[in-house]
SETORMI-465912 format. One record per residue: x, z, y of N, C-alpha, C, CB in turn. Coordinates in pm, whole numbers, padded with zeros to 5 digits. Each point is the difference from the previous one (the first is absolute). Glycine has a CB too. Layout:
BEGIN
{{X,Z,Y},{X,Z,Y},{X,Z,Y},{X,Z,Y}}
...
//
This chain:
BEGIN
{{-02079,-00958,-00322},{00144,00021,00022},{00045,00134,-00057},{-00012,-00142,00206}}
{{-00084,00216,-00187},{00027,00199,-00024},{00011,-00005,-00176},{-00206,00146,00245}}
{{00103,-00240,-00273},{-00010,00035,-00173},{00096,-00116,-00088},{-00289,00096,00024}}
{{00383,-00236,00077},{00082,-00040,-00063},{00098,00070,-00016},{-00075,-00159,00045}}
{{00126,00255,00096},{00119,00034,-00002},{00007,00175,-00127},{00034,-00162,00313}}
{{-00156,00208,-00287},{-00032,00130,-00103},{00036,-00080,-00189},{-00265,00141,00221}}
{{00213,-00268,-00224},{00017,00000,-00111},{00139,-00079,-00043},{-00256,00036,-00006}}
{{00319,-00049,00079},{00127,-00069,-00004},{00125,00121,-00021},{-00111,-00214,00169}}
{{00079,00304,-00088},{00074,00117,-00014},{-00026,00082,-00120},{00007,-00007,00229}}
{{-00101,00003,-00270},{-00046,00019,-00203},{00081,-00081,-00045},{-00252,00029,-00034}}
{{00231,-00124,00002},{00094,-00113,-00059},{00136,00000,00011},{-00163,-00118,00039}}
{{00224,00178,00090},{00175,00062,-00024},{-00053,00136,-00044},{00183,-00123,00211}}
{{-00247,00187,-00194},{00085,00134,-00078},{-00019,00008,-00088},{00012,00115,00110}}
{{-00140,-00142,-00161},{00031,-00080,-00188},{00095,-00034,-00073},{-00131,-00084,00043}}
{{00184,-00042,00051},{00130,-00048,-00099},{00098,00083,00031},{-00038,-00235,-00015}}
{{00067,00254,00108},{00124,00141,00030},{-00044,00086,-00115},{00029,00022,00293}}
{{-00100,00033,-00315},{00007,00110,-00074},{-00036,-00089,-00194},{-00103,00224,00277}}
{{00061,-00315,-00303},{-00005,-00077,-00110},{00100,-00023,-00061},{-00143,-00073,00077}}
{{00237,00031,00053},{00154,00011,-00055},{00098,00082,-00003},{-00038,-00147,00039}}
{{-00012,00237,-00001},{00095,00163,00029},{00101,-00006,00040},{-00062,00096,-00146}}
{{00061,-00166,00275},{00053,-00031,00139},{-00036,00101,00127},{-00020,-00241,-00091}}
{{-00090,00321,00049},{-00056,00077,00100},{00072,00147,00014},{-00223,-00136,-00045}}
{{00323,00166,00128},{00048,00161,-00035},{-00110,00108,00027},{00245,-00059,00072}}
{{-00203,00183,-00080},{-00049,00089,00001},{-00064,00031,00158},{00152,00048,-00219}}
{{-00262,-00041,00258},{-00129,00072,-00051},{-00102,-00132,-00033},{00032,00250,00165}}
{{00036,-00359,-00180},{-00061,-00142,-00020},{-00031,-00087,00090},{-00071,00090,-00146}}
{{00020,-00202,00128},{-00090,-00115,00105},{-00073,00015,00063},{00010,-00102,-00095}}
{{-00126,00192,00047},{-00126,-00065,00094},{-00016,00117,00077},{-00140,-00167,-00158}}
{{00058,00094,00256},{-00005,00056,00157},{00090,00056,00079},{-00166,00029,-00063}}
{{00273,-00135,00051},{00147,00045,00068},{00085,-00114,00032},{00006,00207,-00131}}
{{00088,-00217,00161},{00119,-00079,00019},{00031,-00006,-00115},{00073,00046,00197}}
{{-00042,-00093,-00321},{00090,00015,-00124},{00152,00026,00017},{-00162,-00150,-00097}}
{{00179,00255,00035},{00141,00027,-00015},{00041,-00083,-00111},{-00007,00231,00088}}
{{00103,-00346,-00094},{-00002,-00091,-00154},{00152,00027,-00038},{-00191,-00230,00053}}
{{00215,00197,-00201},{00123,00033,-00032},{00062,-00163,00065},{-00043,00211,-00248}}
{{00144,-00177,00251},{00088,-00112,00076},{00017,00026,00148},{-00085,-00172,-00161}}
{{00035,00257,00202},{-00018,00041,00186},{00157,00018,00028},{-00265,00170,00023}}
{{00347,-00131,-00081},{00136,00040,00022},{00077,-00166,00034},{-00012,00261,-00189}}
{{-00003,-00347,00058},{00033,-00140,00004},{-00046,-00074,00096},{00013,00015,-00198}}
{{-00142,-00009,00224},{-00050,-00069,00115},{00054,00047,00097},{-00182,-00048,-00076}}
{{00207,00134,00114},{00028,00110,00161},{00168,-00069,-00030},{-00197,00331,00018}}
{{00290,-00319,-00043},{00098,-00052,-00035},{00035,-00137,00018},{-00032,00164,-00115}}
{{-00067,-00280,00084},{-00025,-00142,00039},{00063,00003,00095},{-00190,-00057,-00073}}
{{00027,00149,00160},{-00036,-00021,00117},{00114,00049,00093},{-00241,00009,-00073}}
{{00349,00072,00046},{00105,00049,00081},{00073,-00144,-00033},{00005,00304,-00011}}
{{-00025,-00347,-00046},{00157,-00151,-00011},{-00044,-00107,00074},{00085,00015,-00259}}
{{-00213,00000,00325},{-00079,-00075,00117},{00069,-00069,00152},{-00170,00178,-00106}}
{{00182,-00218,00135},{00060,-00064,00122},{-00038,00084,00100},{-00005,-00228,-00070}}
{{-00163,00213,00087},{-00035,00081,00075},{-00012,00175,00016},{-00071,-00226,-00013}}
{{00121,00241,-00130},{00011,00164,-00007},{00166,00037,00074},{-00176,00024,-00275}}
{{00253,-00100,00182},{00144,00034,00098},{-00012,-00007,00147},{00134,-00101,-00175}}
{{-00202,00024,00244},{-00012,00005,00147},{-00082,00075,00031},{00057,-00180,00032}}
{{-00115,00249,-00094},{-00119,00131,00087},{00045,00118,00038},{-00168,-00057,-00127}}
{{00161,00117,00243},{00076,00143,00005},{-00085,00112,-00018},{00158,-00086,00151}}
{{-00302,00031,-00116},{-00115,00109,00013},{-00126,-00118,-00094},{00077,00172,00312}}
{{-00112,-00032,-00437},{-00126,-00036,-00052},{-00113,00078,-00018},{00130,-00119,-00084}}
{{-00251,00055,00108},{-00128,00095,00004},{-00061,-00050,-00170},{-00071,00002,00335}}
{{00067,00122,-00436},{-00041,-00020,-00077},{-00108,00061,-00050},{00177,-00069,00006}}
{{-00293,00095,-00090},{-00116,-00004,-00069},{00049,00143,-00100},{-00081,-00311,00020}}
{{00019,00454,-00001},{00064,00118,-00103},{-00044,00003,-00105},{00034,00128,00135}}
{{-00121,-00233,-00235},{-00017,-00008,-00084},{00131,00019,-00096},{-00197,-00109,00105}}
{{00185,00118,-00217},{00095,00051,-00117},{00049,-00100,-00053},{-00107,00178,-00056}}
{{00082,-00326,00031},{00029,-00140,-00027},{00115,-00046,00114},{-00260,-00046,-00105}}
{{00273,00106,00175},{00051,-00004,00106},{00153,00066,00066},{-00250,-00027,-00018}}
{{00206,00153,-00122},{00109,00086,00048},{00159,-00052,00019},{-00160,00163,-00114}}
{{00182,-00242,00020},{00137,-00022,-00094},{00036,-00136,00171},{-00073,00042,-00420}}
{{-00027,-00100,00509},{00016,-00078,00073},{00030,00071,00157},{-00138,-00154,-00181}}
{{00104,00261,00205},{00052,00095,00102},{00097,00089,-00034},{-00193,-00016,00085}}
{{00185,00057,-00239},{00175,00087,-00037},{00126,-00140,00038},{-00105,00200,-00287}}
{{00087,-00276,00272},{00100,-00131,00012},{00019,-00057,00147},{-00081,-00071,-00240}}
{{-00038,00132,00332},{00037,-00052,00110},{00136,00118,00064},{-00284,-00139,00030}}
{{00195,00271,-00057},{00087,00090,00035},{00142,00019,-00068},{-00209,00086,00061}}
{{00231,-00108,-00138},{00138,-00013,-00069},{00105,-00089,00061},{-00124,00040,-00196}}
{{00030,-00221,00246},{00087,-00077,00097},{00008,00046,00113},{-00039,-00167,-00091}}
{{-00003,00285,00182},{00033,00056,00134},{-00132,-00056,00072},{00290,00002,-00002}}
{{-00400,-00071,-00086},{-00124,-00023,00136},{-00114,00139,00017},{-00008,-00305,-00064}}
{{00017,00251,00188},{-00151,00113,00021},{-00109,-00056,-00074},{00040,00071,00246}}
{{-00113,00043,-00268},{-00132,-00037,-00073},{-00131,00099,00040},{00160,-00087,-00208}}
{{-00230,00038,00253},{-00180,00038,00079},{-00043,-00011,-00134},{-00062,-00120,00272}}
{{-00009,00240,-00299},{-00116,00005,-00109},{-00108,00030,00046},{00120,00054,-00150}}
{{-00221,-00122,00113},{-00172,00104,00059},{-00004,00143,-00069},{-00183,-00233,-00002}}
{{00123,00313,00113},{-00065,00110,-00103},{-00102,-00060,-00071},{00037,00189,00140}}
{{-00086,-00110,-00268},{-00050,-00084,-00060},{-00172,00002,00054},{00210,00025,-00200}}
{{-00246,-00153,00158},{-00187,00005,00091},{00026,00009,00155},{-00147,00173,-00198}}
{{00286,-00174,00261},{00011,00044,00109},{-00132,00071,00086},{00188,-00173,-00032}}
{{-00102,00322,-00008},{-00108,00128,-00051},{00074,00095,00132},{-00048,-00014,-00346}}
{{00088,-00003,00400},{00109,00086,00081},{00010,-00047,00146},{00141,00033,-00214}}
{{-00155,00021,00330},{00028,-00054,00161},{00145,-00058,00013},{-00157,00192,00107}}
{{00215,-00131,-00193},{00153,-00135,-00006},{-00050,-00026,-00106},{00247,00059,00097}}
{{-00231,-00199,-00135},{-00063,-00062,-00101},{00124,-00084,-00088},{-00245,-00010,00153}}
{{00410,00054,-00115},{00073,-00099,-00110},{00098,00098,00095},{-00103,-00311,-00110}}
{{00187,00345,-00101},{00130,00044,00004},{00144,-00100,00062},{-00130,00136,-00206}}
{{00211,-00071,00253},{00098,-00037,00012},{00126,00026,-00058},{-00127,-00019,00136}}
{{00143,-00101,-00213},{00145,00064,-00114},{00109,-00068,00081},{-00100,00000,-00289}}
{{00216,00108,00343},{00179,-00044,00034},{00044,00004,-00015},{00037,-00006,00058}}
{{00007,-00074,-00277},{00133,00029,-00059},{00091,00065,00038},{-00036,-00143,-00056}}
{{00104,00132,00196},{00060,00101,00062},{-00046,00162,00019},{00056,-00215,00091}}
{{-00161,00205,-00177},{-00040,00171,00029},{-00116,00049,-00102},{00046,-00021,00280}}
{{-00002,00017,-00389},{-00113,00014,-00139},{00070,00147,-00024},{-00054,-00292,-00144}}
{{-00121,00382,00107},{00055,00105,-00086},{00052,-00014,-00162},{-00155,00108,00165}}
{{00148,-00187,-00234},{-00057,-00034,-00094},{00097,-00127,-00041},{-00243,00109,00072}}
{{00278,-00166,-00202},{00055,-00142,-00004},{-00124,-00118,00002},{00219,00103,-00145}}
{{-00145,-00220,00191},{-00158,-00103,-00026},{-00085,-00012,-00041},{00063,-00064,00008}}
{{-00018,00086,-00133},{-00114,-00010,-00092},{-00102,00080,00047},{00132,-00043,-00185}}
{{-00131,00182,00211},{-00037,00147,-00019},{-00087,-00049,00180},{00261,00207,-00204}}
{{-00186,-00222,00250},{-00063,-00019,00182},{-00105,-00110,-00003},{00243,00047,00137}}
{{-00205,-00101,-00220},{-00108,-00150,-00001},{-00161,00010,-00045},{00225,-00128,-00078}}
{{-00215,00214,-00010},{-00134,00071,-00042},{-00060,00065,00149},{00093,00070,-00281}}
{{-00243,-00078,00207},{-00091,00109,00127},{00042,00116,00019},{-00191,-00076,-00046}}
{{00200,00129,-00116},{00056,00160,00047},{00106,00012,00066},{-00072,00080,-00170}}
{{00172,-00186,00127},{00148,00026,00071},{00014,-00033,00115},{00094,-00029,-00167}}
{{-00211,-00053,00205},{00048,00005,00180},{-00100,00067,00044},{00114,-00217,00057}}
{{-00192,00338,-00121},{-00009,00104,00092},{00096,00093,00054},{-00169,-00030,-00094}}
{{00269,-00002,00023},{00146,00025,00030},{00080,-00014,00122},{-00022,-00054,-00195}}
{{00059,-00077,00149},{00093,-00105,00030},{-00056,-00068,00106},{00086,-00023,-00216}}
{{-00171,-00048,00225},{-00071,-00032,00088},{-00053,00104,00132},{-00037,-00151,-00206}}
{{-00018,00099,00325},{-00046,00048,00094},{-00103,-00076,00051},{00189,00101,00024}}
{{-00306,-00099,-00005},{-00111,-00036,00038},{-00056,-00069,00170},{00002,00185,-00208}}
{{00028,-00309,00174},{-00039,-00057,00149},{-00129,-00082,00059},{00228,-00005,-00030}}
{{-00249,00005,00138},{-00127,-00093,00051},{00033,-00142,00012},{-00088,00184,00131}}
{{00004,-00243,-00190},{00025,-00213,00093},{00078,-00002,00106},{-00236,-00091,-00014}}
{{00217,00207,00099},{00062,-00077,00123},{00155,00047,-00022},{-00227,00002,00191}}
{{00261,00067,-00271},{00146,00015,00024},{00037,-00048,-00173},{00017,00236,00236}}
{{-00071,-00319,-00240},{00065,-00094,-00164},{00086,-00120,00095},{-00263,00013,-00237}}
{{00407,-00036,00182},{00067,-00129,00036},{-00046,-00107,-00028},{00153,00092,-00011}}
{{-00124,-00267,00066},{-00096,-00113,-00061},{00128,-00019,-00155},{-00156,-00167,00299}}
{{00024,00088,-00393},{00038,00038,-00158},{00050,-00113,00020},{-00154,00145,-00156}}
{{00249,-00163,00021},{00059,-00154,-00028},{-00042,-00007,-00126},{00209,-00026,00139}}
{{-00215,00055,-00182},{-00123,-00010,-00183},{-00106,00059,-00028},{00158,-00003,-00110}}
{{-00301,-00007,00102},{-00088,00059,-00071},{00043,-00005,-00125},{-00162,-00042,00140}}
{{00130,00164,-00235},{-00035,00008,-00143},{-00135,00041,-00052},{00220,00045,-00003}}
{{-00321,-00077,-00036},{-00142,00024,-00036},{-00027,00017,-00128},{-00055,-00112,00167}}
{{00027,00175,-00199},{-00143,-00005,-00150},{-00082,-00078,-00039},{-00022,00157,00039}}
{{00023,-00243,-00129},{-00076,-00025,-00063},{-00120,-00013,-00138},{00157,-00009,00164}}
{{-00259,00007,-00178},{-00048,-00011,-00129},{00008,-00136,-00072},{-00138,00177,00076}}
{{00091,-00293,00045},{00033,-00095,-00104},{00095,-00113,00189},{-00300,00025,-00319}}
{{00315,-00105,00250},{00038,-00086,00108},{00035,-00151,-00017},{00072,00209,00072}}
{{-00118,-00288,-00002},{00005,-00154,-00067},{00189,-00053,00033},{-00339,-00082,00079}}
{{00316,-00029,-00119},{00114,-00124,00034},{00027,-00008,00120},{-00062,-00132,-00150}}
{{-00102,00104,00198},{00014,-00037,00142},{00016,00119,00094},{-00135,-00199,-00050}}
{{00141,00322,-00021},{00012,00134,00113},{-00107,00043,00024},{00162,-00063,00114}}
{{-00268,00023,-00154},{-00135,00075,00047},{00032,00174,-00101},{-00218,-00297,00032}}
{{00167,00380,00037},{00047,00139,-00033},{-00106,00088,-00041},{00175,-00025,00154}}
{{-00253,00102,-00237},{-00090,00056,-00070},{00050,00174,-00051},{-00074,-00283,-00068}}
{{00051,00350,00197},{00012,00112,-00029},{-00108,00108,-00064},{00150,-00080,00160}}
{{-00130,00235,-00146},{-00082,00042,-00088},{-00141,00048,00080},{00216,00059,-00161}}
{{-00252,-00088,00249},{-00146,-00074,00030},{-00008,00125,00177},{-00168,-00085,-00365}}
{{00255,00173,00354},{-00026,00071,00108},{00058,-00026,00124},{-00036,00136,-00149}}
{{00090,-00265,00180},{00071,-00069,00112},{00058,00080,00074},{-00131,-00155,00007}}
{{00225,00251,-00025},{00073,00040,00077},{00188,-00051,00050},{-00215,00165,-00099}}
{{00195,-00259,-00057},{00140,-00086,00057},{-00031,-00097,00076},{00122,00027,-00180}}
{{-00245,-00092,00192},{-00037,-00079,00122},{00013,00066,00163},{-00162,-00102,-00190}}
{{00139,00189,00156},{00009,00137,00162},{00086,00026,00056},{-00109,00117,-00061}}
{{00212,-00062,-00093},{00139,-00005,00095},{00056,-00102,00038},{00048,00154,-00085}}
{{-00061,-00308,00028},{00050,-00080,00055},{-00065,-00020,00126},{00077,-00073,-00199}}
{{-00169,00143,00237},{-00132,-00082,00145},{00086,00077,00075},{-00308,-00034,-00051}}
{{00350,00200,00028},{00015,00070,00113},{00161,-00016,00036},{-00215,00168,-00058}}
{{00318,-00211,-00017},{00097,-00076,00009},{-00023,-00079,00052},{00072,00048,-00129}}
{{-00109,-00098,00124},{-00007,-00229,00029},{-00054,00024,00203},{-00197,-00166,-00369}}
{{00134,00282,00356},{-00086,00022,00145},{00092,00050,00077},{-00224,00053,-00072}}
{{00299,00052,00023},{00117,00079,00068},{00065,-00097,00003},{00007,00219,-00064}}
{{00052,-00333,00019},{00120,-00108,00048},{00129,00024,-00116},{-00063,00018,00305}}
{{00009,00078,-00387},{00132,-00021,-00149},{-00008,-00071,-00092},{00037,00177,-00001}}
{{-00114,-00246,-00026},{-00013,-00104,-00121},{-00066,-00134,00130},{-00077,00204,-00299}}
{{00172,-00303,00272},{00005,-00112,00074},{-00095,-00121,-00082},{00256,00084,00102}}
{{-00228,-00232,-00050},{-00032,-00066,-00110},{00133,-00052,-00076},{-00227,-00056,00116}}
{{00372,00089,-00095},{00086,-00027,-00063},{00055,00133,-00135},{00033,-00172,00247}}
{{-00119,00266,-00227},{00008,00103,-00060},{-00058,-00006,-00167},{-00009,00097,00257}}
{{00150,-00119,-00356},{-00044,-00009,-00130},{-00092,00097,-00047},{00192,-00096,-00032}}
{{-00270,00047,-00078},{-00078,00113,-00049},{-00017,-00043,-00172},{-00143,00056,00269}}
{{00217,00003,-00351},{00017,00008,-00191},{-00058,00102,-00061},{00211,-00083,-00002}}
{{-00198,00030,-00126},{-00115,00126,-00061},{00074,-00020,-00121},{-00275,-00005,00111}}
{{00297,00104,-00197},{00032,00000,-00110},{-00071,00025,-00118},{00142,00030,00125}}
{{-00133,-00086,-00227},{-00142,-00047,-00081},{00089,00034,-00192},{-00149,-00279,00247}}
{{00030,00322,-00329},{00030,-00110,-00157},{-00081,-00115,00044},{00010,00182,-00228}}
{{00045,-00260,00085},{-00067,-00130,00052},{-00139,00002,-00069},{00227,-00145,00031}}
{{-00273,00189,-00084},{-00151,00067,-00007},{-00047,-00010,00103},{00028,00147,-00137}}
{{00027,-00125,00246},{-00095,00048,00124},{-00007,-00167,00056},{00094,00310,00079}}
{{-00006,-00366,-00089},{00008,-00157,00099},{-00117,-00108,-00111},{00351,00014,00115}}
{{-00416,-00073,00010},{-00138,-00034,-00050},{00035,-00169,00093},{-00201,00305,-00029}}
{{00144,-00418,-00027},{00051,-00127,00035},{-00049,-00005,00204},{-00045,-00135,-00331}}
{{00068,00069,00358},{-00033,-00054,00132},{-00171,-00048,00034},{00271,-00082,-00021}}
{{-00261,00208,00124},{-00194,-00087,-00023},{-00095,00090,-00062},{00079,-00245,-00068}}
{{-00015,00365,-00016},{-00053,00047,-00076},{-00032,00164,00054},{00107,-00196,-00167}}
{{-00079,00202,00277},{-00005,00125,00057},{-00134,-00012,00144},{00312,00049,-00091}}
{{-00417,00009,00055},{-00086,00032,00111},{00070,00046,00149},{-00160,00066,-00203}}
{{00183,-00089,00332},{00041,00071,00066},{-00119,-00035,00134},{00277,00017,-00129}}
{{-00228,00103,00222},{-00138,-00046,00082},{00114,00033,00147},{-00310,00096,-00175}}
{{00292,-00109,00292},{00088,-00064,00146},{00035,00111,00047},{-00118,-00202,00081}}
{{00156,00335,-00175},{00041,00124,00052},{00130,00039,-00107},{-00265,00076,00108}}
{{00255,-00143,-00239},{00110,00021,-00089},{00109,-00046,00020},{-00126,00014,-00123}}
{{00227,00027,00107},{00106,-00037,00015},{00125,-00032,-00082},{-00112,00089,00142}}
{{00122,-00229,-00145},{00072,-00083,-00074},{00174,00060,-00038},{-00184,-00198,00127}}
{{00207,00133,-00233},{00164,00100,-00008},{00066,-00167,-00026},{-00031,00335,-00163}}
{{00157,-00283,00221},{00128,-00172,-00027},{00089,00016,-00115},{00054,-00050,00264}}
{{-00042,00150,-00295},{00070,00024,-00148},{-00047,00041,-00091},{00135,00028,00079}}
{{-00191,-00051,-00203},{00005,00057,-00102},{00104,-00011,-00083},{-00191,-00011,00035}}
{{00149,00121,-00127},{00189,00075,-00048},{-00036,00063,-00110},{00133,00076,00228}}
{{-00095,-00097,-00344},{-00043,00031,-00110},{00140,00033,-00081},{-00234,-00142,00029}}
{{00228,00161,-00147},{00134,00070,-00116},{00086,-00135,00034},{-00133,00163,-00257}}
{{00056,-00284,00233},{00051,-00119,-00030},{00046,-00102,00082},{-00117,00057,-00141}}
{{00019,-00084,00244},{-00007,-00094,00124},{00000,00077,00100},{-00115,-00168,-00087}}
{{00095,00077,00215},{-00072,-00012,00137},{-00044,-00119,00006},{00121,00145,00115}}
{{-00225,-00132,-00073},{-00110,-00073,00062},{00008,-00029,00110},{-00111,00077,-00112}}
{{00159,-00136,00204},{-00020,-00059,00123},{-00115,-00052,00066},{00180,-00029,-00067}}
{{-00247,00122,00130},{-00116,-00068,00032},{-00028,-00055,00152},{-00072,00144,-00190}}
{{00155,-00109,00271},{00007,-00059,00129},{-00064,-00144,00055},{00192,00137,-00040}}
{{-00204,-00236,-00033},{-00040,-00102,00009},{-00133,00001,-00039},{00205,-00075,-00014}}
{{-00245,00131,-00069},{-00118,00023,-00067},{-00135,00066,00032},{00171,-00014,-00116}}
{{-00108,00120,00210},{-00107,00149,-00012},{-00068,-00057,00149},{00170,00271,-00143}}
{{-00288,-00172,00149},{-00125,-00071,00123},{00099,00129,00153},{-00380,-00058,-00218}}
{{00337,00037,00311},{-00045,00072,00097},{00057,00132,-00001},{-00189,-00131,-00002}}
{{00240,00198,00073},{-00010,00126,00009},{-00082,00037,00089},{00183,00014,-00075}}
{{-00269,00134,00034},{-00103,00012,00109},{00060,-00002,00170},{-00138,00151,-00204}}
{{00053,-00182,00254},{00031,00060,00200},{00054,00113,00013},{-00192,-00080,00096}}
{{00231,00110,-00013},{00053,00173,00058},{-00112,00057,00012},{00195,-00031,00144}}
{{-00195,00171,-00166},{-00095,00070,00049},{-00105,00086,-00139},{00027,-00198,00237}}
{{-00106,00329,-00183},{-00045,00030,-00142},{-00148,-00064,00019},{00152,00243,-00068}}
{{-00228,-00295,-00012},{-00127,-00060,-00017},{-00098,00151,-00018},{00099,-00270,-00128}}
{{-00134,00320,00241},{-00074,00128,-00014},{-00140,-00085,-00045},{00132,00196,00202}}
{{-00194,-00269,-00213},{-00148,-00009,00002},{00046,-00005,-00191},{-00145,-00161,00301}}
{{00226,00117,-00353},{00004,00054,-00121},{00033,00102,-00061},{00005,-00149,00018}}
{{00045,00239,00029},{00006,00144,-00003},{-00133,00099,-00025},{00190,-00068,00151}}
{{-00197,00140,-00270},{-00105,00102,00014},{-00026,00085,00056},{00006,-00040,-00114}}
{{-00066,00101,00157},{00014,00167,00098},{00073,00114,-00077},{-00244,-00033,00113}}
{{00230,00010,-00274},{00066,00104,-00113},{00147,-00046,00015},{-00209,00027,-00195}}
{{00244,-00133,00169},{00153,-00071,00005},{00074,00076,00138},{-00086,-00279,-00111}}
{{00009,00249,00244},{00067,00034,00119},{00038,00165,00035},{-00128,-00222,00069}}
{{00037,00302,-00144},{-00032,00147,-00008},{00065,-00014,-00099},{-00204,00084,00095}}
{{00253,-00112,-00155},{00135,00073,-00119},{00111,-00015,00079},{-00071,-00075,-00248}}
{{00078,-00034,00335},{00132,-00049,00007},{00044,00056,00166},{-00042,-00240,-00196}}
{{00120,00340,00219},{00025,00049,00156},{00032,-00064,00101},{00053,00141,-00085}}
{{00057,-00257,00012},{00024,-00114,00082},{-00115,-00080,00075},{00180,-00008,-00157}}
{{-00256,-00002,00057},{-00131,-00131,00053},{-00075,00079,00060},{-00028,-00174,-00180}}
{{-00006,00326,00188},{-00093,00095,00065},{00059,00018,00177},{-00052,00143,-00279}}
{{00249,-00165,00248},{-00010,-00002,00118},{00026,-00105,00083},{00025,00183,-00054}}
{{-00028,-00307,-00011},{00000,-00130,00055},{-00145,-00055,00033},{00215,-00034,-00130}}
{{-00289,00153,00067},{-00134,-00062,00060},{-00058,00103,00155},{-00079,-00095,-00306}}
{{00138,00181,00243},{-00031,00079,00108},{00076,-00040,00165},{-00035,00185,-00220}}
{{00119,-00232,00247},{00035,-00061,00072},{-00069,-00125,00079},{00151,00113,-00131}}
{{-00185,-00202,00011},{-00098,-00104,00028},{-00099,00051,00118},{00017,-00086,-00254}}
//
């Protein structure tokens, strides 16, 4: 499973960067920043389910950016992770109502060291849209990130706290480089499936399609002792235990 999904994630950043689709600092071993991220993020605001969201938790990757400058511009809140959630508050809080900075500028990491203010799980509101990262991602929604599962986490420690429901959308914005047929994505009963894909061109609807979302809760027996010791949150969620 470890060496389908390692070599599958070769195989997008290859073509991302084959086709010089890959921005600057490139593809591999990252989220891809792809040209078209602006178009896609844009789609994805003409979404049904984006006009009805007031609060979104999104992914601070850089592919990403142009999809949280747009939330904040329509007046929604937006939760970002710190990144690696590396920090005892572990996700910014952006309140259009209160940016140092214009969107664009706040939406970045640096800029919401700003703009942003730094909160714990327990005082995040429940989300009405996930936005995630992806490297590659099927038809059917199976989701293939860049191998260090930490967008699986935040969705666990959300989903556990009671903010991400099972009616709670979750899209990803993609080139279509990255969208790989149905079936074609390794996933194993901890990944977590996305209902929109969203690309320059389409959406993908995958709601009907995609498997399972994991259970509530974080799966510590898969957790490393290095993973939990980076992370303050899980040091003190275990420590509690």
């Amino acid at each position: 499973m470890l060496a389908a999904k390692a070599a599958l994630r070769e195989e997008v950043w290859a073509a991302l960067t084959a086709a010089r689709v890959a921005r600057f600092p490139g593809a591999a071993g990252r989220i891809p920043n792809f040209v078209g991220a602006e178009a896609a993020a844009q789609r994805l605001r003409s979404a049904r389910e984006w006009k009805s969201a007031g609060t979104v938790k999104a992914n601070p990757d850089s592919a990403q950016l142009p999809v949280r400058q747009r939330a904040l511009e329509d007046g929604k809140i937006v939760y970002m992770a710190v990144p690696r959630l590396a920090e005892p508050e572990p996700f910014f809080l952006l309140d259009p109502d209160h940016l140092a900075d214009r969107p664009r500028t706040a939406a970045s990491i640096r800029g919401a060291t700003r703009s942003a203010r730094r909160i714990a799980v327990a005082d995040l509101a429940p989300v009405d849209l996930v936005v995630t990262g992806c490297v590659a991602v099927g038809a059917d929604g199976a989701r293939l990130g860049k191998g260090g599962g930490f967008a699986d986490l935040e969705f666990a420690l959300a989903s556990a706290a009671g903010l991400i429901g099972t009616g709670t959308m979750v899209a990803t914005t993609v080139h279509e480089l990255q969208v790989r047929p149905a079936g074609s994505i390794p996933t194993t009963d901890h990944d977590v499936p996305v209902d929109l894909v969203v690309t320059p061109d389409r959406v993908i609807d995958c709601r009907n399609r995609r498997g399972p979302r994991p259970a509530d809760g974080i799966r510590w027996p898969e957790l490393t002792d290095e993973k939990i010791d980076a992370i303050p949150l899980l040091r003190s969620l275990r420590g509690r235990g």
